[in-house]
NUTOR-631900 format. One record per residue (C-alpha): residue number from 1; x, y, z. Coordinates in nm, 2 decimals. Layout:
BEGIN
<node><k>NUM</k><px>X</px><py>Y</py><pz>Z</pz></node>
...
END
This chain:
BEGIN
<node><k>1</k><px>-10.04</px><py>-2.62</py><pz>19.58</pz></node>
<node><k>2</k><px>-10.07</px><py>-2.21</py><pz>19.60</pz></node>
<node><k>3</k><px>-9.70</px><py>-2.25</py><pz>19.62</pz></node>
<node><k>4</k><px>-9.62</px><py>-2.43</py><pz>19.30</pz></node>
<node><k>5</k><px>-9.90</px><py>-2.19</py><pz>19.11</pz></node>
<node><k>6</k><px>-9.78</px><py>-1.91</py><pz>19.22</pz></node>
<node><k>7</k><px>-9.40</px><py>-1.94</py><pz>19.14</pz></node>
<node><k>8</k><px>-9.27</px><py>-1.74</py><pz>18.86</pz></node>
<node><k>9</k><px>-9.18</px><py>-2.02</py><pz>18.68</pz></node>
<node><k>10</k><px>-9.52</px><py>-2.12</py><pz>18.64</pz></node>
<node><k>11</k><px>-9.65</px><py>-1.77</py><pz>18.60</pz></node>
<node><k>12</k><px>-9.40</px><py>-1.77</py><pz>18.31</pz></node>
<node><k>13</k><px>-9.54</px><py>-2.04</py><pz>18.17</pz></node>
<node><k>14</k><px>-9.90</px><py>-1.98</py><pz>18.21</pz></node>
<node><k>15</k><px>-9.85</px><py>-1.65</py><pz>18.06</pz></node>
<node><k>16</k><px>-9.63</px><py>-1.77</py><pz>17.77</pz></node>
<node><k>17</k><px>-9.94</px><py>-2.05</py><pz>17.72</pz></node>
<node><k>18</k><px>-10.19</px><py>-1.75</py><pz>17.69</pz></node>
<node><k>19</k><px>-10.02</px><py>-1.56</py><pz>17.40</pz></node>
<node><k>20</k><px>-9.94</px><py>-1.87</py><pz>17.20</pz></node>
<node><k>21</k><px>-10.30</px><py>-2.02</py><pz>17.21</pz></node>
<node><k>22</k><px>-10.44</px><py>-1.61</py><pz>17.28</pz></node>
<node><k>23</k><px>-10.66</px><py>-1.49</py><pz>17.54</pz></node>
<node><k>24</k><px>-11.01</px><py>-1.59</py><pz>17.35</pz></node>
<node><k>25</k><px>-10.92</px><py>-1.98</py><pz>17.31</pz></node>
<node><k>26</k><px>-10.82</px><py>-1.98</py><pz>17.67</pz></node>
<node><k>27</k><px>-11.10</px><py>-1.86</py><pz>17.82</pz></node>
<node><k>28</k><px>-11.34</px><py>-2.09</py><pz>17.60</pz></node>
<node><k>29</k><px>-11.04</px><py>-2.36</py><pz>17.72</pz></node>
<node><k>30</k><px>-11.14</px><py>-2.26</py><pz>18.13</pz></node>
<node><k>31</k><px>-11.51</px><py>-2.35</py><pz>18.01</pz></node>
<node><k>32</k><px>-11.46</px><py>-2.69</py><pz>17.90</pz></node>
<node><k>33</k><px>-11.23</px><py>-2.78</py><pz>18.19</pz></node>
<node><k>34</k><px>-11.47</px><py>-2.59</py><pz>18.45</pz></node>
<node><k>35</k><px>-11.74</px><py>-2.85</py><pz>18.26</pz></node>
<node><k>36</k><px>-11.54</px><py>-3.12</py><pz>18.26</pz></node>
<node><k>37</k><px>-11.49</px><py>-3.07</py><pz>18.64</pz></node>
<node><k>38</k><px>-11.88</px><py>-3.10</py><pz>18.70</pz></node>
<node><k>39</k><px>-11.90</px><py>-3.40</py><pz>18.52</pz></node>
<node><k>40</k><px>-11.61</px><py>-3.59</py><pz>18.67</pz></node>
<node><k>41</k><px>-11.78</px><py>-3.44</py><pz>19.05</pz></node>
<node><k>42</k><px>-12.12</px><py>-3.60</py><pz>18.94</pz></node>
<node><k>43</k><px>-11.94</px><py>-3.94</py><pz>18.89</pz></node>
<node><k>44</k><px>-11.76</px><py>-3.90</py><pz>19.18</pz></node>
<node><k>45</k><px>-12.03</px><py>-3.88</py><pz>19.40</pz></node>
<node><k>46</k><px>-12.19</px><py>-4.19</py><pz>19.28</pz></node>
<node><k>47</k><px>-11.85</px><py>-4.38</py><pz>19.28</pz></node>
<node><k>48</k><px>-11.54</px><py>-4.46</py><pz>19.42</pz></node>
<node><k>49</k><px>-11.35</px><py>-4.63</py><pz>19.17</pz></node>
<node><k>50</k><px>-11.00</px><py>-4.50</py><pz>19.16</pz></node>
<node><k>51</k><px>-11.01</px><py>-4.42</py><pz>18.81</pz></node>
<node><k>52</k><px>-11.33</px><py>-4.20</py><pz>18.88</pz></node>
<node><k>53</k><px>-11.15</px><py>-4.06</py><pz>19.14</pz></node>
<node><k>54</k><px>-10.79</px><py>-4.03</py><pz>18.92</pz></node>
<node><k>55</k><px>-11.07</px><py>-3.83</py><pz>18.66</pz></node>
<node><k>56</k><px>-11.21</px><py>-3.62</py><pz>18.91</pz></node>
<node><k>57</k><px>-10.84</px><py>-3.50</py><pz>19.11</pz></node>
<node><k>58</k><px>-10.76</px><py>-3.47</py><pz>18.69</pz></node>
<node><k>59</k><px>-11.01</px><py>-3.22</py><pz>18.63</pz></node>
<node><k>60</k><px>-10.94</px><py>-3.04</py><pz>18.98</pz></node>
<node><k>61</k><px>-10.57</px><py>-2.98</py><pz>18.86</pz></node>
<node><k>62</k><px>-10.67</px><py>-2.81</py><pz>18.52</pz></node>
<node><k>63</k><px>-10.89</px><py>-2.59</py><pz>18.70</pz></node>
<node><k>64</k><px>-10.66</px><py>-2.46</py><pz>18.92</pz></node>
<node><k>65</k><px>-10.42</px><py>-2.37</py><pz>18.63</pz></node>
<node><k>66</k><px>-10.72</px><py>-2.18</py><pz>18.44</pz></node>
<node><k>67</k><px>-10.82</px><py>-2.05</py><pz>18.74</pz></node>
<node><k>68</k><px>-10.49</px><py>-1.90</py><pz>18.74</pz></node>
<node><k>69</k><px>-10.48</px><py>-1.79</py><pz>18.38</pz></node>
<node><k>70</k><px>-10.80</px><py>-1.64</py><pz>18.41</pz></node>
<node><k>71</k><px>-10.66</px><py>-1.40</py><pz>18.67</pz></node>
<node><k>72</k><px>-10.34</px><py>-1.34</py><pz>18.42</pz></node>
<node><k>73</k><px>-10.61</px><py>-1.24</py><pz>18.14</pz></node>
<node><k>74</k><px>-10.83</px><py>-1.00</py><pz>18.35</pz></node>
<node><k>75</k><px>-10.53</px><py>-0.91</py><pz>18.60</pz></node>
<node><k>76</k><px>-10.79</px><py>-0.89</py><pz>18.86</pz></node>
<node><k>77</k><px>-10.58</px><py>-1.13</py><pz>19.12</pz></node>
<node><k>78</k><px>-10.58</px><py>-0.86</py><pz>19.40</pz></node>
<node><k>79</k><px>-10.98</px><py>-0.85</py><pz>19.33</pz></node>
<node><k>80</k><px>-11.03</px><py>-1.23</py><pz>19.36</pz></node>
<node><k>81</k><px>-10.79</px><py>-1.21</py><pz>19.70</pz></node>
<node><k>82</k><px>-11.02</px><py>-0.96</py><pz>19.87</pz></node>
<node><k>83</k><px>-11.33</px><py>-1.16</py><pz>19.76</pz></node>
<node><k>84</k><px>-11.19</px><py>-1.49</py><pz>19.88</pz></node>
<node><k>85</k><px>-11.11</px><py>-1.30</py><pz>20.20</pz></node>
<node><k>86</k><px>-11.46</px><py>-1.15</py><pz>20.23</pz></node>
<node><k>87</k><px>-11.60</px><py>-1.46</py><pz>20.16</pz></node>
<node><k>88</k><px>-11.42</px><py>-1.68</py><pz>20.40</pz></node>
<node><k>89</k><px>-11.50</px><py>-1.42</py><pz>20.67</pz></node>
<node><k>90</k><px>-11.87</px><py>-1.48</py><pz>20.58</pz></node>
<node><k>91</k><px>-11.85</px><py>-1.81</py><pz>20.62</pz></node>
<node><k>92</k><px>-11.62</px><py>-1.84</py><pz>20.93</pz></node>
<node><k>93</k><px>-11.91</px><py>-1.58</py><pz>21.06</pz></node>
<node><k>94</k><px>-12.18</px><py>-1.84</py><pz>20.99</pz></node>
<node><k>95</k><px>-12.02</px><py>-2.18</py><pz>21.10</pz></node>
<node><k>96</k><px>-11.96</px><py>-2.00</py><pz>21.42</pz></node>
<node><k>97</k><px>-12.30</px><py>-1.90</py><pz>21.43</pz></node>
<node><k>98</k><px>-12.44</px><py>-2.24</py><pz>21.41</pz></node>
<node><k>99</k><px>-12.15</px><py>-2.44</py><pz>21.63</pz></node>
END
């Protein structure tokens, strides 16, 4: 999936979708989807009917892609890298600890 965000075509695209809808109306657009993604998790974990579930991967998707916008607008991708780095080391650090 990292693959197919992360080609130029799509970073094209993702940046061509921020100045034609502007950087304000997609950052209040990363809102509602990272909302819409709670909700469709909170069904998810009560259900398992494939349409909950079709709702849920749904909601996943446009997440990643303003994820991905979000680090266009801010340009803070190498930022976000070295967190998810630190971070992982954390928790690879504590899993460890408690195997």
């Amino acid at each position: 999936m990292n693959e197919l965000l992360a080609s130029n075509k799509t970073q094209e695209l993702l940046k061509d979708t921020i100045k034609y809808y502007g950087i304000g109306n997609q950052c209040q657009k990363a809102i509602e989807e990272l909302s819409e993604l709670i909700r469709a998790l909170s069904r998810v974990h009560y259900s398992s009917e494939p349409s909950v579930i079709e709702n849920f991967n749904e909601e996943m998707a446009d997440v990643y892609i303003m994820l991905e916008q979000l680090k266009l607008i801010f340009r803070n991708q190498e930022d976000v890298k070295k967190q998810l780095e630190r971070k992982l080391e954390r928790l690879t650090k504590r899993i460890n600890k408690e195997v």
